[in-house]
N, C-alpha and C positions, 0 to 999 in steps of 0.2 A: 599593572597598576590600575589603578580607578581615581576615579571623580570624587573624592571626598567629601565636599560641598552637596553634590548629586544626591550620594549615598545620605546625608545628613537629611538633608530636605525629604528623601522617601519614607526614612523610618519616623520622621515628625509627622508628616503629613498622611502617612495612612492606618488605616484603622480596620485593627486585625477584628474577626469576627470570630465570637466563640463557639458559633454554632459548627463552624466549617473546620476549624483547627484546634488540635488541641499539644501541647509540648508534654513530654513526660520523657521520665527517666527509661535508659533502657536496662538492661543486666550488664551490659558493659559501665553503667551510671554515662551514659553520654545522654545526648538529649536525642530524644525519639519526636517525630513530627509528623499525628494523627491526621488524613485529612476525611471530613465526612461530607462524598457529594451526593449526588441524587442516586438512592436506592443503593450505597456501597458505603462502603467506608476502606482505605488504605495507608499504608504509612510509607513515607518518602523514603526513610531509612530505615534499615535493620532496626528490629527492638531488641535483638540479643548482643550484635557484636559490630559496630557500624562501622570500624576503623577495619575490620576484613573483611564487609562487604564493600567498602569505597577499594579496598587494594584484588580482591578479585575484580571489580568492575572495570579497574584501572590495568589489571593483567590481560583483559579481556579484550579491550579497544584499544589499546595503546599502539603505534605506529610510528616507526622509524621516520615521517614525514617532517618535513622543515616547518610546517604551520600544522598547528590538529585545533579544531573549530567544536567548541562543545554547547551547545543547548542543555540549560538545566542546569543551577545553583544546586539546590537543592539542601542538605544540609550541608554542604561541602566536603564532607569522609572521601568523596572520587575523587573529587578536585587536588584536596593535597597528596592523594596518593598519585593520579599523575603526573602533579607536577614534580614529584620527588623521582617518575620513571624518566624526566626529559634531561637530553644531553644540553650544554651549552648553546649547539645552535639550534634548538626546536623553543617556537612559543606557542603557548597555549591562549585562546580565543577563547573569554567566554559569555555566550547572552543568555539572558534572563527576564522574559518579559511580567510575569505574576508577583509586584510588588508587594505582599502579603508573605511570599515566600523569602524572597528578600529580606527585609525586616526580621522573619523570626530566624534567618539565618544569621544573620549580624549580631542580634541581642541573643542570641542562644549557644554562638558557637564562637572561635575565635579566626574565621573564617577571614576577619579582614589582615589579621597579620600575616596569612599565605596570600593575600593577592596584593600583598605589598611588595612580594617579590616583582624584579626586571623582567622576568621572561613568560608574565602571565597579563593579560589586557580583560578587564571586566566590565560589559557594557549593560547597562539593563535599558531594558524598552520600552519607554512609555506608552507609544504610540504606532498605530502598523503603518504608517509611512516611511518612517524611519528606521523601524524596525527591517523592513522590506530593502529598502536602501541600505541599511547595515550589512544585511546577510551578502548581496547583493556582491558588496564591494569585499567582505570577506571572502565571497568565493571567487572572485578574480585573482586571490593571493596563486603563488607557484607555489605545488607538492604538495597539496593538503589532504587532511584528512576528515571529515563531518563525524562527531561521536552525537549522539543523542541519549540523555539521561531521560529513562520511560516515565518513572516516577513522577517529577517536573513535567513533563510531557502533558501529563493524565490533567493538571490542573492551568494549563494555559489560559489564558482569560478568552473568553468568546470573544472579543474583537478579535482576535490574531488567531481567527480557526484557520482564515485561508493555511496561515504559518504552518500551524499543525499537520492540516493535510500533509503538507510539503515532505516533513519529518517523517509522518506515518510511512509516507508513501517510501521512504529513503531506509526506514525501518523495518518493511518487508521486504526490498531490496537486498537489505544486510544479512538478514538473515538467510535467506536465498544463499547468496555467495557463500557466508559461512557452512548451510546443510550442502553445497556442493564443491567445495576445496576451491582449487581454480580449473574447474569444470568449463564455468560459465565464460572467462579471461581465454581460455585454451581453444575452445569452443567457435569465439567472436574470431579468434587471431585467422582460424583457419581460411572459416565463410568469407571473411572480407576478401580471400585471396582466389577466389573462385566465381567474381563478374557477377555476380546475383543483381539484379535491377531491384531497385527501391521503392517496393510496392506502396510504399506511404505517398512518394513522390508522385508514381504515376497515375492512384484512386483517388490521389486526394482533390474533396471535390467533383468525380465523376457522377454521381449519382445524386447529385445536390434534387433535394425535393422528395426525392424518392423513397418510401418506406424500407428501413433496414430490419432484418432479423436477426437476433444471434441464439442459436441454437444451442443449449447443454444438455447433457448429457444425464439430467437428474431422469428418478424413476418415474416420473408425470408424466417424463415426453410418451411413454406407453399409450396413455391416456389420450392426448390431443396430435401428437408429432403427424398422423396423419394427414391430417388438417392443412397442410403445409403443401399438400397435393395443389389445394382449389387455391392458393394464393403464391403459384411460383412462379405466376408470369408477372403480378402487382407488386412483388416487393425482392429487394435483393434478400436474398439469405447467405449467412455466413455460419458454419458448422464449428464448433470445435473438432479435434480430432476425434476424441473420445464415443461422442456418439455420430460420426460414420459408420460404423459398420450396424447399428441400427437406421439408422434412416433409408440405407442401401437394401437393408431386409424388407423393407416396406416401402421399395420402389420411389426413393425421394433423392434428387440429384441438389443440392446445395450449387448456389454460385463459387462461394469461396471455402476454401478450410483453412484452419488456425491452429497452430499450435506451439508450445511458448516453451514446455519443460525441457533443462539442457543433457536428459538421461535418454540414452540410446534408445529403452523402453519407450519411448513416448512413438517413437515411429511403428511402433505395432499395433497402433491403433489404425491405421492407415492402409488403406491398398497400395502399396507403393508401386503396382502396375497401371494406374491410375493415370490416363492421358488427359484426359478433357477439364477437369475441377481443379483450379486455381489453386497451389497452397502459397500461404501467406506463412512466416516463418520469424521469429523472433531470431536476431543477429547469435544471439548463444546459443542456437538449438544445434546438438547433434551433429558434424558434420554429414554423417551416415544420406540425411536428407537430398545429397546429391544425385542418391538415387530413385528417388522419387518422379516419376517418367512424366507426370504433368508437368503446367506451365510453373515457374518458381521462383516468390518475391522474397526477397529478405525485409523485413520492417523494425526497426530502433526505437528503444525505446527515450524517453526526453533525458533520461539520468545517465544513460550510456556515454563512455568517455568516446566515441564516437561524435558525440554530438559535440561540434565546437562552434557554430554560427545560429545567429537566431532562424536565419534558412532554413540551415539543418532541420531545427525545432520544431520550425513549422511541419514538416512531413515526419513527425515523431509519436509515442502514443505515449498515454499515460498507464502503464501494465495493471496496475493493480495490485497486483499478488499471483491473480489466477488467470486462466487463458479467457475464462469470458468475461472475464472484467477486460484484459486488453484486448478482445471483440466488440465489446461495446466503444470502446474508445477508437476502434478502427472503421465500426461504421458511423460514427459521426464525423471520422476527420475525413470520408467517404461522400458528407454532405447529407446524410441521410437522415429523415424527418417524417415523420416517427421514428423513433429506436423502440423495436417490441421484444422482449425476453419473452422465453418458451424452453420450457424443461428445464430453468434453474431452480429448484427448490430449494436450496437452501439450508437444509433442515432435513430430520428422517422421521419421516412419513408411513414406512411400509419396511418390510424384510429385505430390501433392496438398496444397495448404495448408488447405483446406474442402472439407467434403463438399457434392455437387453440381456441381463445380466442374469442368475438363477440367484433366488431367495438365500440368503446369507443372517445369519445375525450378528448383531454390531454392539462392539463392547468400546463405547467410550471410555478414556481416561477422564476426561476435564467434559462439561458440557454445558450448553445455557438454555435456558429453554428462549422458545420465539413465538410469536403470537402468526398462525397460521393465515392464509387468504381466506380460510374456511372460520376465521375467527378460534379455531382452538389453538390451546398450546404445544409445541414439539420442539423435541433436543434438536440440538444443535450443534455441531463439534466447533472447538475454538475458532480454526481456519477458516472454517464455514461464517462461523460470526462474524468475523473480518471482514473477508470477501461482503456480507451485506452493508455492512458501514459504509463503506467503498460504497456501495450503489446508491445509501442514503446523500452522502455527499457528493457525486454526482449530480444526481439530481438537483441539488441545494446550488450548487456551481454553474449548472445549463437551464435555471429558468425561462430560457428562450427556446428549448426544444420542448414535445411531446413525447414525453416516457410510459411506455407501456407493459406491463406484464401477464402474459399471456401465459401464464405458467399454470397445468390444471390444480394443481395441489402443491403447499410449500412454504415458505416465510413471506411473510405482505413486509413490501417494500415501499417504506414511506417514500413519497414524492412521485412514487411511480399511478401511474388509473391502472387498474384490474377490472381484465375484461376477458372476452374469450376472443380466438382468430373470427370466429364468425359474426362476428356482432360489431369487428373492427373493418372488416373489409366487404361486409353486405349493406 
């Protein structure tokens, strides 16, 4: 059910703009709803068939759980389709913070006679403190489920970006789990039963003050990774897995490694005879990792069903998507100030996907281009584009740290200073 009075007072009181939204018919004649933002334009719903794009989306996320928690009105085609999948005792949760969206949902669709149903609760958000408290208290509920509708997502209103984050971050998450079955579930079950120490618990905060690096694996570390010789006694460095076995080619011992992906493969980037080099290890990786002869943390990430006390939380990371986005997040919760990137490009640059690697050419399916350090422009694979968002807002989140990208060639990272190693520690 909903606030009727609520609902009344939003569609009086706000005032759609034409520039940003437009309604039209689709080929099903349902209502289609254009949205035009900065430099895109997309539509919430299907323009051909919206009632089997709401019932695939709803085939898709739907969950046997006693409570399923949905972000995103949108035009409603998901909403009655799962509400028609829920048993007697499952309710559906829904917010909505972009009152614009609201409105053309109510006078355009007949959206309020499906959440007049008993077993459907529909909150919209005026405001991010309440908003924050809402979620809050919804995810307290027992058995639940988070679905996120992208669409809705894409036009949140800029006060509630923290929000967004949250989702984003929950929505590379899902997709994870979805591209590896219960890999990542099977994975956690094991490691937990094998004493690993919780490398969050015992860095965090070690190296407070102290310049962090996180090393990747792009084709630039060629370029500068050297470099990393004259500043290994001034700054901790943390490696991803990936480029180990370059940095070892050119004589460079990293403090820590990292590695996040939960496929057996990911331990082949690694000398697994390896005594003295710290690995750090995300709870779903690999069990295989036990053979791994160095010292060996386990670290959790904050979304992890692991994590049940704000304690916990506090020795948790925020992953990202990719392993050096949850390197960044591990030398900060490390206490580390600067945090300098080196070899994340970003972007392709050269005939190379990593450095080390031999000259390869690359056939993107999807691409975006990005405004280089070097000021020109270069593709970008989608993933790749994500992972930079991620850095952008970062940055935008830790304005009390110094973020640097030491990266020779690659995507400029707003909020980050680009500089080179040598200019930061001479």
């Amino acid at each position: 059910m909903f606030d009727f009075k609520k609902i009344d007072l939003i569609i009086s009181k706000t005032k759609i703009n034409d520039k940003h939204f437009t309604v039209m018919k689709g080929k099903d004649n349902s209502p289609v709803l254009k949205v035009f933002a900065e430099n895109c334009s997309f539509y919430i719903n299907s323009k051909y068939n919206s009632k089997n794009e709401g019932l695939q989306f709803a085939e898709h996320y739907y969950k046997p759980t006693k409570n399923l928690i949905l972000y995103g009105l949108g035009m409603g085609f998901h909403v009655k389709a799962l509400l028609d999948m829920l048993t007697p005792n499952q309710h559906l949760y829904i917010i909505e913070c972009n009152l614009s969206l609201i409105k053309i949902a109510f006078e355009n669709t007949d959206i309020s006679e499906t959440l007049k149903k008993s077993n459907v609760t529909f909150t919209p958000l005026t405001d991010f403190n309440n908003a924050v408290l809402t979620i809050q208290n919804l995810l307290k509920k027992d058995d639940i489920t988070l679905i996120c509708h992208e669409p809705s997502l894409r036009i949140i209103p800029e006060e509630f970006t923290e929000l967004k984050d949250i989702f984003e971050t929950f929505i590379i998450r899902n997709r994870s789990l979805t591209a590896h079955g219960t890999t990542l579930s099977d994975n956690q079950k094991i490691n937990l039963t094998k004493g690993y120490e919780n490398g969050g618990k015992i860095f965090k905060d070690m190296f407070k003050g102290k310049p962090g690096i996180v090393v990747s694996a792009g084709p630039s570390l060629e370029i500068n990774g050297h470099m990393l010789k004259k500043v290994k006694d001034k700054a901790i460095i943390v490696s991803v897995g990936r480029a180990m076995r370059y940095l070892k080619s050119i004589g460079i011992k990293p403090d820590f490694t990292i590695i996040s992906d939960p496929l057996e493969a990911v331990l082949n980037q690694l000398d697994m005879n390896e005594k003295e080099i710290p690995l750090l290890f995300l709870s779903t990786i690999h069990p295989s990792v036990e053979n791994y002869k160095g010292p060996k943390y386990i670290i959790f990430e904050k979304l992890s069903d692991c994590i049940k006390t704000e304690e916990e939380k506090s020795f948790a990371i925020d992953v990202g998507g990719s392993v050096a986005t949850a390197a960044l997040s591990l030398i900060n919760l490390m206490g580390c100030n600067p945090l300098i990137l080196i070899g994340q490009d970003l972007c392709f640059h050269s005939n190379k996907i990593h450095s080390g690697e031999n000259e390869s050419f690359i056939h993107l399916k999807s691409s975006k281009m990005v405004k280089g350090i070097d000021g020109n422009e270069y593709q970008s694979a989608t993933n790749l584009y994500e992972y930079l968002k991620w850095f952008r807002k970062f940055a935008k989140r830790h304005p009390e740290l110094k973020l640097i990208n030491c990266t020779a060639k690659g995507a400029y990272i707003e909020g980050f200073e680009h500089k080179s190693l040598e200019d930061i520690f001479d």
